[in-house]
C-alpha positions as CSV (number, residue, x, y, z in Angstrom):
1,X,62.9,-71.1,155.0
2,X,65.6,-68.5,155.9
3,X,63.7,-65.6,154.4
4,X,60.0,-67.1,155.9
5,X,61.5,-66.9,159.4
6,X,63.0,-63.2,159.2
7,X,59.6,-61.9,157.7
8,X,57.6,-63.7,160.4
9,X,60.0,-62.1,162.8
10,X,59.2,-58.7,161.5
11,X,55.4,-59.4,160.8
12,X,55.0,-59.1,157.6
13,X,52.9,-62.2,157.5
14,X,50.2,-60.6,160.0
15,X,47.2,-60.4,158.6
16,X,46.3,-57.1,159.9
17,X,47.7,-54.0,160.1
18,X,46.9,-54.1,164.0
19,X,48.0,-57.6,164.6
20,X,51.3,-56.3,162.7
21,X,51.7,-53.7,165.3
22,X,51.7,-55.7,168.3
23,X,54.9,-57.2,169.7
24,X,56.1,-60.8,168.5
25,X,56.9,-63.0,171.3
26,X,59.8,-65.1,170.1
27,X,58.5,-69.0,169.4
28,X,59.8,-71.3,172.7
29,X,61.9,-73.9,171.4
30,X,60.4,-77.3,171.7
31,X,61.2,-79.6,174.6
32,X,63.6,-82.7,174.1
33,X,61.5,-85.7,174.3
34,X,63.7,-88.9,174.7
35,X,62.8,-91.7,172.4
36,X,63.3,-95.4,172.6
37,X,63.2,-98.0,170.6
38,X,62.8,-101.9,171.7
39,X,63.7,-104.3,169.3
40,X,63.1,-108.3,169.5
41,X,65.0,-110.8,167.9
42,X,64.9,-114.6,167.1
43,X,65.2,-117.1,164.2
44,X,66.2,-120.8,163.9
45,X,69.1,-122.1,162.5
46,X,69.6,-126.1,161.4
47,X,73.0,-128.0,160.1
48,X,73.4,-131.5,159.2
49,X,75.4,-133.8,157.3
50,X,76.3,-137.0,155.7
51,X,79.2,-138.2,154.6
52,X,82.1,-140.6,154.3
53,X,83.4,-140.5,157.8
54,X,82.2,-138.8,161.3
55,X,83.6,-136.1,163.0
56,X,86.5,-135.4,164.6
57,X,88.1,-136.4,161.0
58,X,90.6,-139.0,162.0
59,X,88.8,-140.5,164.9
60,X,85.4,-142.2,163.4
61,X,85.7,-146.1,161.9
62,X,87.4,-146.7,158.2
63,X,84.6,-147.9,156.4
64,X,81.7,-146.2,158.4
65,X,79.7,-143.0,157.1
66,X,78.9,-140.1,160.0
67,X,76.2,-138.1,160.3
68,X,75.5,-135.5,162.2
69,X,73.3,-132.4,163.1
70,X,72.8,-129.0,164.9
71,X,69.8,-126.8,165.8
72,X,70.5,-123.4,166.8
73,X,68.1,-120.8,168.1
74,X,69.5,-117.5,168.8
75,X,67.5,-114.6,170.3
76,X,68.0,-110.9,171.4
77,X,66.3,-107.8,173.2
78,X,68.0,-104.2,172.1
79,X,67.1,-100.8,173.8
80,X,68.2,-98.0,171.8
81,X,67.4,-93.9,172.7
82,X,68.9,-90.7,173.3
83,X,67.9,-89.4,177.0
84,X,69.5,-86.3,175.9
85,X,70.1,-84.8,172.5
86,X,73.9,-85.4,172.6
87,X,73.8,-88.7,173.9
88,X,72.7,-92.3,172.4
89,X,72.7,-95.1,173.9
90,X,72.4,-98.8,173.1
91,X,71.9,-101.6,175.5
92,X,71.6,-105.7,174.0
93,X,71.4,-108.9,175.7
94,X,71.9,-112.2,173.5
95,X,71.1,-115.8,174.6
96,X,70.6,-119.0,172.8
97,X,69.5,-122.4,173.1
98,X,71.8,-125.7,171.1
99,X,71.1,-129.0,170.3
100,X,73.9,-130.8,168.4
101,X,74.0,-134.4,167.5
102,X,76.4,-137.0,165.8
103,X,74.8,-140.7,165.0
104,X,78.2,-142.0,163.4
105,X,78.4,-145.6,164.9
106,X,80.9,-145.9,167.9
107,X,80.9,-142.0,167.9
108,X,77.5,-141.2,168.9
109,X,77.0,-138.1,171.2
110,X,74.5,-135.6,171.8
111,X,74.3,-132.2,173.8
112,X,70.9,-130.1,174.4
113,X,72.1,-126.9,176.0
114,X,71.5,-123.4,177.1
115,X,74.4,-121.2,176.0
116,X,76.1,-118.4,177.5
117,X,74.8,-115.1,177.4
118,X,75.8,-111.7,176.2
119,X,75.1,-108.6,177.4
120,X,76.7,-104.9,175.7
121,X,76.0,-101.1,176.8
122,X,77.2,-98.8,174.2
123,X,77.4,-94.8,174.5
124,X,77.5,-92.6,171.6
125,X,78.4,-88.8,172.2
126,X,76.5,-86.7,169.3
127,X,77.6,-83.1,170.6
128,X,80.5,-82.6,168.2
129,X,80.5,-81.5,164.5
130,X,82.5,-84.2,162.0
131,X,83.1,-87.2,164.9
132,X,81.1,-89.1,167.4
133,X,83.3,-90.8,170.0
134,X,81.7,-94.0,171.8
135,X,82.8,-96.5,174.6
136,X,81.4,-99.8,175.3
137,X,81.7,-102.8,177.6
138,X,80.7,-106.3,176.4
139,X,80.1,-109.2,179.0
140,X,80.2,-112.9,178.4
141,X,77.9,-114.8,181.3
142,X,79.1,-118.4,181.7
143,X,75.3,-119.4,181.1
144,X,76.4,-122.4,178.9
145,X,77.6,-125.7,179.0
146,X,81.9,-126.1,178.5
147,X,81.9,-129.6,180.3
148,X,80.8,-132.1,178.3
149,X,81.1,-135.8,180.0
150,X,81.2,-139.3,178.5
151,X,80.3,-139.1,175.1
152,X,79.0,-135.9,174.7
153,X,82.2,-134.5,173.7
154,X,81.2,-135.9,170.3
155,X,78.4,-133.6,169.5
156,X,81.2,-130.4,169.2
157,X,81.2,-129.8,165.5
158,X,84.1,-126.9,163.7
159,X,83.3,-123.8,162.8
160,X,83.2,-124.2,159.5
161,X,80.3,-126.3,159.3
162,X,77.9,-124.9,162.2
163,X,77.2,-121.4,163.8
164,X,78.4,-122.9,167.6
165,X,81.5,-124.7,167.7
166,X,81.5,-124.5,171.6
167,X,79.0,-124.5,174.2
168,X,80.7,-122.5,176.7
169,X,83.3,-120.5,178.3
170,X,84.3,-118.8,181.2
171,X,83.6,-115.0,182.3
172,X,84.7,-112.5,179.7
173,X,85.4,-108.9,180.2
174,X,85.5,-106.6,177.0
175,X,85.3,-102.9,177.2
176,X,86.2,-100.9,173.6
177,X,86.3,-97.3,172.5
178,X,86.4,-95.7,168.9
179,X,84.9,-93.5,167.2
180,X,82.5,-92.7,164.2
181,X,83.9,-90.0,161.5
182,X,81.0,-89.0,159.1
183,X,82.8,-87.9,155.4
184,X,80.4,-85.7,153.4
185,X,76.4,-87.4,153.0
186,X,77.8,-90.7,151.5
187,X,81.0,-92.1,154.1
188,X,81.1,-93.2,157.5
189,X,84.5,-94.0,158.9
190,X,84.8,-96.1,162.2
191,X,87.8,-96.7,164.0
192,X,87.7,-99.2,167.6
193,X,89.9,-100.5,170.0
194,X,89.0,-103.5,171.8
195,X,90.6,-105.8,174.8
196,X,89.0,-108.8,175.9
197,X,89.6,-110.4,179.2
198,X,88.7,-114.3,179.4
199,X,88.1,-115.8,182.7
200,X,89.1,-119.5,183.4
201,X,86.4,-122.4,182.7
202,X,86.2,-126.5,183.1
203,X,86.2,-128.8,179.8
204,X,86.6,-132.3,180.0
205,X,89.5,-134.7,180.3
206,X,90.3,-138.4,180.9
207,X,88.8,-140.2,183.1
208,X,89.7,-141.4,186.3
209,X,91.1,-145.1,185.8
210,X,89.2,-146.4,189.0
211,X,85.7,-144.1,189.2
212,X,85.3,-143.5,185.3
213,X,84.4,-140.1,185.9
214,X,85.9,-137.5,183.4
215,X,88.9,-135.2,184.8
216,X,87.9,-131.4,185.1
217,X,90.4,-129.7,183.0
218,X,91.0,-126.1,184.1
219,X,91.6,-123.9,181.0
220,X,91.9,-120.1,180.4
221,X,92.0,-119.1,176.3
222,X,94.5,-115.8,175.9
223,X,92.9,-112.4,176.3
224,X,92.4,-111.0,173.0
225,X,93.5,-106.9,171.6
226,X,92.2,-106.1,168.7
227,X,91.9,-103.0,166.4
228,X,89.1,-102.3,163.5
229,X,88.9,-99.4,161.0
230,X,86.2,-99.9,158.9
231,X,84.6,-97.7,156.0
232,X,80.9,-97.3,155.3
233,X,79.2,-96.4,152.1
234,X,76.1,-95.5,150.4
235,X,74.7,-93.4,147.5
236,X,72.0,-94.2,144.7
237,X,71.3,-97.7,144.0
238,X,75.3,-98.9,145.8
239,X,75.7,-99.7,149.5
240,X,78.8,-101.5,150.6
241,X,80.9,-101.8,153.9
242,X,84.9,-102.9,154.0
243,X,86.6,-103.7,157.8
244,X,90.4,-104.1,158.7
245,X,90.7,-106.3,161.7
246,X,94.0,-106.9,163.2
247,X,93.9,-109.1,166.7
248,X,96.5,-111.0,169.2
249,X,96.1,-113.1,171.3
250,X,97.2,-113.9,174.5
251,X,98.7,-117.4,176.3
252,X,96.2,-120.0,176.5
253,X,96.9,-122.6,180.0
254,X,95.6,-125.8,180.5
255,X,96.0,-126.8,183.8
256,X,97.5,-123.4,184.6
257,X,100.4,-124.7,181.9
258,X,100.9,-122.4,179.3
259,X,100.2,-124.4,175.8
260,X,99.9,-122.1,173.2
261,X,100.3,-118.4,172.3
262,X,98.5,-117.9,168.7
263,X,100.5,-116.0,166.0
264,X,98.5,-112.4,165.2
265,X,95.8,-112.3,163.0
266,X,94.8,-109.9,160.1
267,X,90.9,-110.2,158.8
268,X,89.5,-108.2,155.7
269,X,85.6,-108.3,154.8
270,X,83.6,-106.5,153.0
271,X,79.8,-106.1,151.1
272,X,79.0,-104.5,148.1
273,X,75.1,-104.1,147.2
274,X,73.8,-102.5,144.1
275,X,70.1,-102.3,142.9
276,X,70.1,-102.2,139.5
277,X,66.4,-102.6,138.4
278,X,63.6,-101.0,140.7
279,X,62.9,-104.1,142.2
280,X,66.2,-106.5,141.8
281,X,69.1,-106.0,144.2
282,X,72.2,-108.2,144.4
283,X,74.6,-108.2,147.1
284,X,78.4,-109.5,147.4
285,X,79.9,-110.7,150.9
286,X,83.6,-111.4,151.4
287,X,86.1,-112.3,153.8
288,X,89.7,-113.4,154.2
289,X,91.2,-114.1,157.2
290,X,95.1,-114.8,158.0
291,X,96.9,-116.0,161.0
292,X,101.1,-116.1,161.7
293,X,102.3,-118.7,163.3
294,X,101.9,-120.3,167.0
295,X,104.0,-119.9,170.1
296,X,104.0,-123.5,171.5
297,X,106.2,-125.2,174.1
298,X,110.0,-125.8,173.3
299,X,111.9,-128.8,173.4
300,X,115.1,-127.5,174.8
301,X,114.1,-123.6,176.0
302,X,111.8,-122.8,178.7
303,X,108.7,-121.1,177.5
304,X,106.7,-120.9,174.6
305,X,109.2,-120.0,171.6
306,X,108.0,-119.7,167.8
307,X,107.0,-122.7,166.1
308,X,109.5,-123.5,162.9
309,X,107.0,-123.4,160.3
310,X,103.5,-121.6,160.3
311,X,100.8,-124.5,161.0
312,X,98.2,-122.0,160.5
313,X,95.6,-121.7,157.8
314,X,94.2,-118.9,155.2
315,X,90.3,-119.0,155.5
316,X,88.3,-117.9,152.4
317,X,84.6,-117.0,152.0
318,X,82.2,-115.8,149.6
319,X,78.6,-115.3,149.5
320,X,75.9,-113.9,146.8
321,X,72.5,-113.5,147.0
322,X,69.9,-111.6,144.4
323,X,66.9,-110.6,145.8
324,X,63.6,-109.7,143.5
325,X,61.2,-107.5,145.2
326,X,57.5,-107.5,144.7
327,X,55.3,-105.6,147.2
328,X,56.3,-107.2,150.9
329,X,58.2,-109.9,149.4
330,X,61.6,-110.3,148.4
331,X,63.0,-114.0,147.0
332,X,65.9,-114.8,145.3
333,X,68.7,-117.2,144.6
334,X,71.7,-117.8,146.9
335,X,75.1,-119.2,146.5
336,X,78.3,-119.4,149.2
337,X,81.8,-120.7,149.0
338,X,84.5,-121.3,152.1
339,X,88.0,-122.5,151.3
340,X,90.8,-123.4,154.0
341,X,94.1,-123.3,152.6
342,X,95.7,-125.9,154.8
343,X,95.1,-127.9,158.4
344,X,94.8,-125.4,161.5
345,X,94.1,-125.7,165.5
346,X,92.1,-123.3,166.5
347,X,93.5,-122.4,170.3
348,X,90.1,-120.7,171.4
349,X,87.8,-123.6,170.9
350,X,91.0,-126.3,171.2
351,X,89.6,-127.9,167.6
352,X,91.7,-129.3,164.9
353,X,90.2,-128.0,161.7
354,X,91.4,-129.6,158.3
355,X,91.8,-128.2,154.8
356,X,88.2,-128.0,153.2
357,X,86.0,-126.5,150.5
358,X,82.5,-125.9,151.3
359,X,80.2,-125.4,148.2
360,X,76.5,-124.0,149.0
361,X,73.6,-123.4,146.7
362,X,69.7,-122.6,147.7
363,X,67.4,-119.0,148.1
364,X,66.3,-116.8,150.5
365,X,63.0,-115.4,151.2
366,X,62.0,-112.1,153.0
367,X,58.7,-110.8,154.5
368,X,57.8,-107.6,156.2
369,X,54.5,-108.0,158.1
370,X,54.7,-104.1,158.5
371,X,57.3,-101.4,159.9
372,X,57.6,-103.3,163.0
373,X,57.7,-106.9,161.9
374,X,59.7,-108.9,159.3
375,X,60.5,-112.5,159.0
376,X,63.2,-114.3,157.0
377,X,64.1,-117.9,155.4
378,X,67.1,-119.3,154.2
379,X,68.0,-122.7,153.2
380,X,71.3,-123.6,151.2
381,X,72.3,-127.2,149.9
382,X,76.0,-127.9,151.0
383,X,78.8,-130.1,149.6
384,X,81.8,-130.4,151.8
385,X,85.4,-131.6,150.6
386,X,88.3,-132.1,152.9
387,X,92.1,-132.5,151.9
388,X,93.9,-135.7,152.8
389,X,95.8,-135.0,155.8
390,X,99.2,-137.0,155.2
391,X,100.0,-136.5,159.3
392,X,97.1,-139.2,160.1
393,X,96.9,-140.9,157.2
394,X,93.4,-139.4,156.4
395,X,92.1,-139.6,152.7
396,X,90.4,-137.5,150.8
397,X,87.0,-136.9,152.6
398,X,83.3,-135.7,151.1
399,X,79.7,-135.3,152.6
400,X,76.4,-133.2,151.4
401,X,74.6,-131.6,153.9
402,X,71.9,-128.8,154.5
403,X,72.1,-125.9,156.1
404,X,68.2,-124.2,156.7
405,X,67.3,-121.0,159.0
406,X,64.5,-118.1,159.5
407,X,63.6,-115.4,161.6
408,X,61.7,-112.8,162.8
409,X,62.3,-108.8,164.6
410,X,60.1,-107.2,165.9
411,X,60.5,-103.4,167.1
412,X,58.2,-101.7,169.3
């Protein structure tokens, strides 16, 4: 290309000798034209379960089997361009609608909400060789639903059974900056630094002995800081991604009285992908994620001082999936596996979550329509074993449940 340019400079590509001795007017470089892309995005997503008590675990009848249920639907609207050549930018806004449900007898409860938005503006500067910095400012809009009065309370399942544990919070503010480090045609290194500011919100309490009306129970979750180095690959027929997350978090009040300070918390995940056949891929997801222990309220100092033992759990998860492809459609088998090491309180949604296993089994189907439309299934049976919790007196616990979702993007 190199040599064509230098001949065509000198005209030795003229036809004619006359045309050759004319004067070359040097070609005028070709005007940036911004391009955007709009990308929609929705899919469904449905929980439920059946087993030998309700939820919370300690709290339903002896003798009496709960049941429960969640629908989830999810959307979001991306714009992605570059109004100039060294600049990209990335604006998203993410919503969702919940219905959660829990038919256990004398712990029935149901919620139907609209859940709090999220809005993100990212900018990527692409004017430097070997590194692309970027900040960004992420917004949570109290849009949801974080009082829940009466018997609603009942419908909040933990977050290792559905995709919303919560249906709420308050006003959260969290700007990050890092930056993207291409190595060679195969690597991408990212490293970010986040802070998140979380505003104060209501949740319910008691009620009052003489109107019956639940308490409004002001509550502010700790701001979190986080950092993530992450490593992306790709070459042939292997993709994979690994990320280092280390977070802390901040003092949680209740009533503007401090209650808990949550120990750090380290996180490791990663995918692995390889095609081996033309038309079979399989892909490995895993996670671990660790969590020293809680600052809580001492019984002789002022303050919140270390708790003597860490009350914290390990959190384990696995996922495979093989996907055949044939044309526009790719199908394949699925499997998934979760494993908390111990009982745990998680002091951002205020939920007791017990030791478990979560076994899940089913397939996954994919469709592209064309380059601008795709749609998705998933469904996975699940079988759900909790450890006997020796503080309440809790046995052993099991229920069977299903877990079923689909979706579809469309980019314009």
């Amino acid at each position: 290309m190199t040599v064509l340019r230098w001949a065509a400079a000198f005209g030795l590509l003229c036809g004619t000798a006359e045309a050759a001795d004319l004067p070359v007017a040097p070609a005028a470089p070709a005007a940036f034209e911004p391009v955007w892309t709009t990308t929609f995005n929705t899919e469904f997503r449905y929980f439920s379960f059946s087993g030998t008590k309700g939820q919370p675990v300690g709290i339903a009848p002896l003798g009496v089997r709960g049941s429960g249920s969640q629908f989830y639907l999810p959307f979001g609207l991306s714009f992605s361009g570059q109004p100039v050549p060294d600049l990209r930018i990335d604006l998203v806004a993410r919503g969702g609608y919940a219905d959660s449900r829990q038919s256990t007898p004398g712990l029935s409860g149901a919620v139907s909400t609209a859940l709090d938005t999220q809005l993100s503006a990212t900018a990527t500067y692409l004017g430097l060789d070997g590194v692309q910095p970027f900040a960004s400012l992420n917004l949570n809009l109290p849009t949801g639903t974080s009082y829940l009065a009466g018997s609603r309370f009942l419908a909040r399942f933990d977050s290792d059974l559905v995709d919303v544990p919560t249906f709420g919070e308050g006003f959260n503010i969290g700007p990050s900056v890092g930056v993207n480090v291409p190595i060679g045609q195969t690597l991408m290194f990212n490293l970010t630094f986040g802070y998140t500011a979380r505003g104060a919100y209501f949740r319910e309490g008691p009620p009052d002995p003489l109107t019956g009306i639940d308490a409004y129970i002001h509550t502010r979750s700790g701001d979190t800081t986080s950092v993530t180095a992450s490593l992306f690959y790709e070459e042939g027929p292997w993709t994979g991604n690994v990320a280092l997350v280390y977070s802390q978090d901040g003092t949680t009040f209740i009533e503007r009285v401090p209650v808990i300070r949550s120990g750090s918390r380290i996180g490791v995940s990663g995918q692995l992908g390889y095609a081996w056949a033309e038309n079979w891929r399989t892909t490995l997801n895993a996670s671990f994620n660790h969590t020293e222990r809680n600052f809580v309220p001492g019984a002789f100092l002022p303050g919140l001082v270390a708790e003597p033992r860490n009350s914290n759990s390990n959190l384990y998860r696995v996922g495979l999936d093989t996907l055949y492809t044939t044309g526009a459609l790719a199908l394949g088998p699925t499997a998934s596996y979760l494993y908390r090491d111990t009982n745990s309180y998680d002091p951002t949604t205020l939920q007791f979550l017990p030791a478990r296993e979560r076994y899940g089994a089913g397939g996954l189907l994919q469709y592209t329509v064309n380059e601008q439309v795709s749609l998705s299934l998933r469904g996975e049976r699940l079988w759900v074993h909790e450890a006997a919790n020796t503080g309440t007196g809790e046995g052993r616990l099991s229920y069977t449940g299903w877990s079923i979702g689909g979706g579809a993007t469309i980019r314009f």
